[in-house]
C-alpha positions as CSV (number, residue, x, y, z in Angstrom):
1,X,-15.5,28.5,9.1
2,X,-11.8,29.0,10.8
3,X,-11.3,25.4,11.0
4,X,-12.8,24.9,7.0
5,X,-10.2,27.5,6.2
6,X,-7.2,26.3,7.9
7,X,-7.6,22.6,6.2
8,X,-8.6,24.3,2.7
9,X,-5.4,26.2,2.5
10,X,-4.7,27.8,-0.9
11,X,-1.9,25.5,-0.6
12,X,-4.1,22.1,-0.4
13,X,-6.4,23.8,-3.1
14,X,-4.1,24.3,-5.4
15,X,-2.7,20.5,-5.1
16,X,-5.9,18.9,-5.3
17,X,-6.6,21.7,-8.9
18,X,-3.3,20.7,-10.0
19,X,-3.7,16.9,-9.3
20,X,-7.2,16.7,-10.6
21,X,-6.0,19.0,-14.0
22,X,-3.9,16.7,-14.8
23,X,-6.1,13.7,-14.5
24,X,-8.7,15.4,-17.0
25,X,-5.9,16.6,-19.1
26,X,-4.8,12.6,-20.0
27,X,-8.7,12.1,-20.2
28,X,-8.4,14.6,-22.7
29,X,-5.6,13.6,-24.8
30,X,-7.1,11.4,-27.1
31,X,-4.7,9.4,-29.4
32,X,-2.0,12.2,-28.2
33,X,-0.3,9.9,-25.9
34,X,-1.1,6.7,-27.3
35,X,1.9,4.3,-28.2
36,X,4.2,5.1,-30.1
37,X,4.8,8.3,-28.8
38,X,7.2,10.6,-30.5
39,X,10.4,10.0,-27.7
40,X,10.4,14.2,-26.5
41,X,6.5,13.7,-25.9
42,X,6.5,11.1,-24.0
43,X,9.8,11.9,-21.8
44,X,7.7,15.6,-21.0
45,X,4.7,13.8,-20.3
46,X,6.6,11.0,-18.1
47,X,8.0,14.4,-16.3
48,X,4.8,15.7,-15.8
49,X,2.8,13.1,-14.1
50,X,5.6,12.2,-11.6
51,X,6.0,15.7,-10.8
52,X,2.2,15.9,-10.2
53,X,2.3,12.8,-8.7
54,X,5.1,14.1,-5.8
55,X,3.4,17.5,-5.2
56,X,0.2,15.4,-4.5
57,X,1.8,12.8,-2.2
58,X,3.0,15.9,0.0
59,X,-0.3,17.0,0.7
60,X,-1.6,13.6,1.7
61,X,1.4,13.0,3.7
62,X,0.1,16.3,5.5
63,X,-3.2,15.3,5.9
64,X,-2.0,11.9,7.0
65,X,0.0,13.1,9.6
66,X,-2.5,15.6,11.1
67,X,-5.3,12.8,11.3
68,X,-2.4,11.0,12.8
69,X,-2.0,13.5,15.8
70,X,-5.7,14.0,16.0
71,X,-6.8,10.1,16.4
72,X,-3.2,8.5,17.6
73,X,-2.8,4.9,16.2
74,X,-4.2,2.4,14.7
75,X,-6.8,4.6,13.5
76,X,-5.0,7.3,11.7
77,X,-2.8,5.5,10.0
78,X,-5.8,3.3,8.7
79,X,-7.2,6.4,6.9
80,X,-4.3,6.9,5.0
81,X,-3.8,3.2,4.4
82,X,-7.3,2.1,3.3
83,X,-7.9,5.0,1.2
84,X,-5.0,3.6,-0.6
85,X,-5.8,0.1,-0.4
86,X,-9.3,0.8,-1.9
87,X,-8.9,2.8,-4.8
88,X,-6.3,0.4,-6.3
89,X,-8.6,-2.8,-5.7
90,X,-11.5,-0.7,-7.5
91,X,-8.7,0.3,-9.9
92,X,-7.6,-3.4,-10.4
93,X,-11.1,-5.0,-10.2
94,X,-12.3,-2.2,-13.4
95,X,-9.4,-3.3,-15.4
96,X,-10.6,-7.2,-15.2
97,X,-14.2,-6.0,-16.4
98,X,-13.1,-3.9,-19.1
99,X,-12.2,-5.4,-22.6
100,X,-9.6,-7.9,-23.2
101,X,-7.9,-10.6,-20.8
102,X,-5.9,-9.7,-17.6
103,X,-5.6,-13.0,-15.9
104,X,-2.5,-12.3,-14.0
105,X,-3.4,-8.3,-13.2
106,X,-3.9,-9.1,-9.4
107,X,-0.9,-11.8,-9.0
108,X,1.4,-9.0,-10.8
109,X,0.4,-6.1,-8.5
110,X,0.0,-7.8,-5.2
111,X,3.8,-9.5,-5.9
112,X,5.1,-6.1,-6.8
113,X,3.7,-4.0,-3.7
114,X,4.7,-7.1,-1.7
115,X,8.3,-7.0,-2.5
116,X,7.9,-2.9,-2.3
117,X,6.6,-2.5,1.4
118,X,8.2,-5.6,2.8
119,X,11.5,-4.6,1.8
120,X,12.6,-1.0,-0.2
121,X,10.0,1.0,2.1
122,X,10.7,-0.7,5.4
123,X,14.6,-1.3,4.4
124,X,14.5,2.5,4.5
125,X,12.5,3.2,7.3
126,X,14.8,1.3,9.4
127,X,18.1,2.2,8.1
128,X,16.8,5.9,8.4
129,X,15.2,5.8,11.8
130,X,18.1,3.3,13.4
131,X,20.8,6.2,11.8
132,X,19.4,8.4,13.9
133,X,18.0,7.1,16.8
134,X,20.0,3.9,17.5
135,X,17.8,1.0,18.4
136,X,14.2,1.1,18.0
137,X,11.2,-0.8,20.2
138,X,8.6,-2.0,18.1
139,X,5.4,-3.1,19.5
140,X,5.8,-6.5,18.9
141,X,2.6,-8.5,20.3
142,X,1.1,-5.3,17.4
143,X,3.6,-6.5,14.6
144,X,3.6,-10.3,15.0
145,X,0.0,-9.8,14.5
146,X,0.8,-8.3,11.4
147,X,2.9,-11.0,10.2
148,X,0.7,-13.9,11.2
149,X,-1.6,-12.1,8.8
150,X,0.7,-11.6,6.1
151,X,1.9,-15.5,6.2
152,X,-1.3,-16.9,6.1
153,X,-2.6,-14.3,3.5
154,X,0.1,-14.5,0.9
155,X,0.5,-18.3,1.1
156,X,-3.6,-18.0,0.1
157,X,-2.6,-15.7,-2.7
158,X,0.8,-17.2,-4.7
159,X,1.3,-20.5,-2.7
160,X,-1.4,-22.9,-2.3
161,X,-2.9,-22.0,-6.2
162,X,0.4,-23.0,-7.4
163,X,0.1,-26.8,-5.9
164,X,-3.9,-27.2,-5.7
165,X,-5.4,-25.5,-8.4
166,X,-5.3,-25.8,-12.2
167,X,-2.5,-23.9,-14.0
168,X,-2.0,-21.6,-11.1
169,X,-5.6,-20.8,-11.1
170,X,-7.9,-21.4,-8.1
171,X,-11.2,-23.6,-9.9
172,X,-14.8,-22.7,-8.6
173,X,-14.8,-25.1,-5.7
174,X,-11.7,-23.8,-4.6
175,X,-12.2,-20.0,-5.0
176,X,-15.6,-20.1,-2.7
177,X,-13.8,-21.3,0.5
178,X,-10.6,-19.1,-0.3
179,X,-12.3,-16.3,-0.6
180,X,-15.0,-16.8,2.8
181,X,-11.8,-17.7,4.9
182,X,-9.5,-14.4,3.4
183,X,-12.8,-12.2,3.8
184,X,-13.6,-13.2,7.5
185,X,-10.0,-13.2,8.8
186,X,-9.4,-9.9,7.7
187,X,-12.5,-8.6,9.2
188,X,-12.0,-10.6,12.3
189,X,-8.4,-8.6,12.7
190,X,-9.6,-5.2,11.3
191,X,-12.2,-5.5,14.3
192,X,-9.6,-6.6,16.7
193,X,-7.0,-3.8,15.7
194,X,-9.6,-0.9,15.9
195,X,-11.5,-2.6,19.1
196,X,-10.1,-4.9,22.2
197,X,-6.6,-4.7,21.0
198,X,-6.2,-1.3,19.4
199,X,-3.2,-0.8,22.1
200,X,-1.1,-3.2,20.4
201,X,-0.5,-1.2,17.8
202,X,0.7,1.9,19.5
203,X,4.4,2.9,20.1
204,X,5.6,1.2,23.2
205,X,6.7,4.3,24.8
206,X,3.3,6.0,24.4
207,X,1.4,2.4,24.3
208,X,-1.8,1.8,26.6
209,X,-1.9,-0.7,28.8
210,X,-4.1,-3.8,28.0
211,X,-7.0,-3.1,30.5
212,X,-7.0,0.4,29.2
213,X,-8.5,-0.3,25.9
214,X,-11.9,0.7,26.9
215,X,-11.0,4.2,27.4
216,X,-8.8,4.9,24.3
217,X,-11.4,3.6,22.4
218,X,-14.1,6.2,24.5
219,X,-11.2,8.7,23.6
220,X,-11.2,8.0,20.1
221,X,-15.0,8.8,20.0
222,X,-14.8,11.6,22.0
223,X,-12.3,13.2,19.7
224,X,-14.2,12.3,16.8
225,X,-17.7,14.2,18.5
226,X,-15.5,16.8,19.6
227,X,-13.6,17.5,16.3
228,X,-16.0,16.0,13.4
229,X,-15.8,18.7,11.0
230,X,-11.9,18.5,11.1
231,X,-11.5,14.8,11.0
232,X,-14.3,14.4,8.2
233,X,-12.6,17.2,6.2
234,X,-9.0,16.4,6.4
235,X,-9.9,12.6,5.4
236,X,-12.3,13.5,2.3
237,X,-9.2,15.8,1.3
238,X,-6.9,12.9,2.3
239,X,-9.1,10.5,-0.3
240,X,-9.4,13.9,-2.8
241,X,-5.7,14.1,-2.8
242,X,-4.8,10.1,-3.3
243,X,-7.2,9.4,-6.1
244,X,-5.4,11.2,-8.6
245,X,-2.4,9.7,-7.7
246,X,-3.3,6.0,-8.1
247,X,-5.3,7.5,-11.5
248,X,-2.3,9.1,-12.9
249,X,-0.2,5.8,-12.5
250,X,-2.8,3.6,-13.9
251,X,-3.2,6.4,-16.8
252,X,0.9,6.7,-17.2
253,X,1.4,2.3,-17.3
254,X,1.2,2.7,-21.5
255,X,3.7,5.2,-21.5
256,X,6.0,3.4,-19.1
257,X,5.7,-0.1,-20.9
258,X,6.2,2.4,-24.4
259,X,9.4,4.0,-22.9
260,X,10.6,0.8,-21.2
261,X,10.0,-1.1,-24.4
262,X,12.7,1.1,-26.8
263,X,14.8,0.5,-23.8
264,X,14.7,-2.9,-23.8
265,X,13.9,-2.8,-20.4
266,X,11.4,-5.8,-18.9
267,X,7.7,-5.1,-18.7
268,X,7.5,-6.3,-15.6
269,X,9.4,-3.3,-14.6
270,X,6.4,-1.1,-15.2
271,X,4.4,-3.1,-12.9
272,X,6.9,-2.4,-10.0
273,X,7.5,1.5,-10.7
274,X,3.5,2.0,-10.9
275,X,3.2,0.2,-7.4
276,X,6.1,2.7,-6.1
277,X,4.1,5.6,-7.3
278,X,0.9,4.5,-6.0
279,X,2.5,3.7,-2.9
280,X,4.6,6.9,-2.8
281,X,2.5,8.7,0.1
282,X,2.3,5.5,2.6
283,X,6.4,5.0,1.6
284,X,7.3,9.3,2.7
285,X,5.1,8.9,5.7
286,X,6.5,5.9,7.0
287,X,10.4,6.9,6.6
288,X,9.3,10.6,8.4
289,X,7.6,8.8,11.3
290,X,11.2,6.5,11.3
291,X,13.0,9.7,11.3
292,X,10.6,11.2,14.8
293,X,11.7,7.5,15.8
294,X,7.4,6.2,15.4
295,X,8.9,2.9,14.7
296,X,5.4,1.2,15.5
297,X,4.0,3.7,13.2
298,X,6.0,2.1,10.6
299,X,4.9,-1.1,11.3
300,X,1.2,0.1,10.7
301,X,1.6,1.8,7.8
302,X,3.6,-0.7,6.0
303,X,2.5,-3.7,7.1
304,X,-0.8,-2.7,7.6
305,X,-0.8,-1.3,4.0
306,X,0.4,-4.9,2.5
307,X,-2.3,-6.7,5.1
308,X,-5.1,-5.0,3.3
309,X,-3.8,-5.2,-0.3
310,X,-3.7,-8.9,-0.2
311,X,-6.9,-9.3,2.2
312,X,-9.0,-6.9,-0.5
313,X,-7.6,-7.6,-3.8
314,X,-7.6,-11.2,-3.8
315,X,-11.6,-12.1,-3.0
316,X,-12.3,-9.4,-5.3
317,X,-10.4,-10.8,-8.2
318,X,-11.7,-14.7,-7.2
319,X,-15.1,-13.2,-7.2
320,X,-14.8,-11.3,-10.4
321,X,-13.1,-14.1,-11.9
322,X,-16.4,-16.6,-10.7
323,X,-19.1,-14.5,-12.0
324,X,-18.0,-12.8,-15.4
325,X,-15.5,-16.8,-16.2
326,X,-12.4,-15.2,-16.7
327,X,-9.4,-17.1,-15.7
328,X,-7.6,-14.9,-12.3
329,X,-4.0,-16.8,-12.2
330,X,-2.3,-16.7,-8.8
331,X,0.6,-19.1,-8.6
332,X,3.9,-17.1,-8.6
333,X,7.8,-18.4,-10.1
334,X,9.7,-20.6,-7.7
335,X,12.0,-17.5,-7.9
336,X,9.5,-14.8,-7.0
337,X,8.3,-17.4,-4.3
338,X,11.1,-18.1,-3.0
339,X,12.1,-13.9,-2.3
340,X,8.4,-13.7,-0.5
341,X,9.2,-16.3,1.5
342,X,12.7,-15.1,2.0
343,X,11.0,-11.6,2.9
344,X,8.6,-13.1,5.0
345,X,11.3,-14.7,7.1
346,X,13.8,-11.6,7.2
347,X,10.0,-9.5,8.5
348,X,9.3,-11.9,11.2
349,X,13.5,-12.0,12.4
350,X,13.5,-8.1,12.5
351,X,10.6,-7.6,14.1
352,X,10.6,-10.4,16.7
353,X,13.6,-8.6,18.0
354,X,13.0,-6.6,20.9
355,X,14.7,-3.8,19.5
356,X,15.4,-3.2,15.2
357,X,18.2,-1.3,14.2
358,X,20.1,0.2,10.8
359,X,21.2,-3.6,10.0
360,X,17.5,-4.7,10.2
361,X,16.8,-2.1,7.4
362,X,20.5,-2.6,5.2
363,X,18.9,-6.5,5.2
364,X,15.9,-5.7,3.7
365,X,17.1,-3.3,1.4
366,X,19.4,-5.7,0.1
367,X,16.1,-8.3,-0.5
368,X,15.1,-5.5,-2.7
369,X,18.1,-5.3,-4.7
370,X,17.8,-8.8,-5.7
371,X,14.2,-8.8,-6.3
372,X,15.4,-6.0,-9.0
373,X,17.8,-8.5,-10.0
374,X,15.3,-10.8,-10.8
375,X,12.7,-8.3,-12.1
376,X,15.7,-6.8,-15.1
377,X,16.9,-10.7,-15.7
C-alpha cells in the first residue's frame, strides 16, 4: 500500500481528475464549441485546454522519468514513447473510419511531427544541453541505427508514392509489399533495441559493453520481478495521464482551424501546433535529460518517438485504406521533400560526429524556422 500511495499522490490524482474533466467536459459541450464560435469563447476555451494540456504533460514527464531511473534505457524511454505513438495511430486510424474523406490525414501528421522532432525538439535539446555542458557523446553505433531507420522509413512514406504510385497514392499491389517490408523492419529493430543490442542505446558514459547484454537484459527482468507493482502502476498512470492529452488536441483541431481561419492564418498551421501539443511530454522530457547532459537519452526519445510514428501509422493507414477503398495519399511537395531530406542529412552530420554541441542544435532550429516559412507561405 506505501508504494500505491507514493505513485497515487493527491498531486497525480488530481492531474489525471483535471485532465480527464476536461475531456468529458468537450464531450459534453454539444454545439457549444462548434464553429463559429463567438471570438471570447473560443479564446477561453483555447486557454483552457492548453493549460490542461501543460499540467498533464508534467505529470507524465514525472512518470516518465521515474520509469526512466527504475528500467535505464532503451526501455524506459520506450514506455513513454510508445504510449505516445499508439494513441495517435488509433487516434488517426478512427478519423479515416469515421464519416467523410481524409486522404491526406496520415501524410499531414507524420510530415508535421517529422519536421517537429527532427528539428524544433532536438534543435533545443542540443542548444540547451551543449549551453551547459559543452560537447556532448552520443551513442552513435545507437543513433545511426536510428537514422538508417528513419531514411528508409520516410522515403517509404512521402518518397517512393510520389514517383511509383498513382496521384501520390500507393495502388493495391503496391500497398501489400510496403506495408509487410515497413511492418517487419520495424519489428526486426524494436527486437534488436530491447534484446542483443539494447546497449547501444545507452549513454556512453554509463553504456554496457557489447558482451554484457545478457545481463542487463537479466537486470531489466529482475527489476521488473522485483518492482512490478511500481513499474505496472507508474506506466498505466503514464498511459492514464497521455490519453487526455492526444484527446484534447484532436478535440481542440476545430477550434484552432476556427481561430486560425479569422486570422487568416494557413490551415496547415493547425496540423503542426496539434503535433506540438501531442508531442509536448516527449519534447520537456527530452530538453530536461539535455539539461542532466543524457544526450543519448535524447536520441531515444526523439528519434525513437519519429521511428515509431512513421513505422505504425503508415501500414495502418495502407491497410485501412485497402479494406474500407478510400484513397490514403502519401506523396509530399517538392518543397516539404526537399526540408525532410534536408533534415535528414543535418540528423545524420550531427550525430555522426563524435561529439554534438550548441551549433548542432542552432542548425536544426534554423531547419525549423524555414519549415515555418514554408508552412505560413
Amino acid at each position: 500500500m506505501s508504494t500505491v500511495r507514493s505513485i497515487l499522490t493527491p498531486a497525480a490524482v488530481a492531474r489525471l481528475a483535471l485532465g480527464w474533466g476536461a475531456v468529458l467536459a468537450l464531450a459534453l459541450s454539444g454545439s457549444l464549441l462548434e464553429p463559429p464560435v463567438t471570438g471570447p469563447v473560443l479564446v477561453t476555451a483555447l486557454a483552457v485546454i492548453v493549460g490542461v494540456v501543460l499540467v498533464c504533460a508534467f505529470g507524465v514527464v514525472h512518470e516518465a522519468e521515474h520509469l526512466a531511473r527504475r528500467l535505464g534505457d532503451p526501455y524506459g524511454s520506450l514506455v513513454l514513447t510508445l504510449s505516445i505513438v499508439v494513441i495517435e495511430v488509433i487516434l488517426i486510424s478512427a478519423v479515416m473510419l469515421g464519416p467523410g474523406e481524409h486522404a491526406t490525414i496520415a501524410r499531414d501528421s507524420v510530415m508535421a511531427v517529422s519536421m517537429i522532432i527532427l528539428n524544433l525538439v532536438v534543435g533545443l535539446a542540443l542548444l540547451v544541453g551543449g549551453r551547459r555542458h559543452g560537447d556532448l557523446a552520443p551513442n552513435r553505433t545507437g543513433t545511426s541505427q536510428y537514422l538508417a531507420m528513419l531514411v528508409v522509413l520516410v522515403a517509404l512514406a512521402f518518397g517512393v508514392p510520389a514517383v511509383l504510385g498513382t496521384d501520390g497514392a500507393y495502388t493495391s499491389g503496391q500497398a501489400v509489399p510496403v506495408v509487410l517490408v515497413t511492418v517487419a523492419l520495424y519489428a526486426f529493430f524494436l527486437a534488436q533495441q530491447t534484446g542483443a543490442q539494447a546497449g547501444d542505446f545507452r549513454e556512453v558514459a554509463t553504456g554496457t559493453a557489447p558482451h554484457a547484454d545478457t545481463a542487463a537484459r537479466a537486470g531489466v527482468r529482475a527489476v521488473v520481478a522485483a518492482h512490478r507493482t511500481e513499474v505496472l502502476l507508474r506506466a498505466g498512470l503514464l498511459v492514464a495521464t497521455v490519453l487526455p492529452i492526444v484527446l484534447l488536441s484532436h478535440d481542440m483541431a476545430a477550434l484552432l482551424d476556427d481561430g486560425l481561419g479569422r486570422l487568416g492564418a494557413p490551415t496547415a498551421l493547425a496540423g503542426v501546433l496539434i503535433a506540438m501539443i501531442v508531442f509536448l511530454p516527449e519534447s520537456i522530457t527530452s530538453v530536461r535529460a539535455a539539461l542532466a547532459g543524457e544526450i543519448q537519452r535524447v536520441s531515444n526519445l526523439c528519434h525513437g518517438a519519429l521511428v515509431s510514428t512513421v513505422g505504425l501509422t503508415i501500414p495502418a493507414v495502407l491497410v485501412i485504406g485497402m479494406l474500407t477503398g478510400q484513397t490514403v495519399v502519401l506523396a509530399e511537395s517538392p518543397a516539404n521533400l526537399l526540408l525532410l531530406g534536408v533534415s535528414l542529412l543535418l540528423s545524420v552530420t550531427t550525430f555522426s560526429a563524435p561529439r554534438v554541441t550548441a551549433t548542432h542544435g542552432a542548425a536544426h532550429l534554423a531547419v525549423f524556422a524555414v519549415y515555418a516559412v514554408a508552412v505560413m507561405s
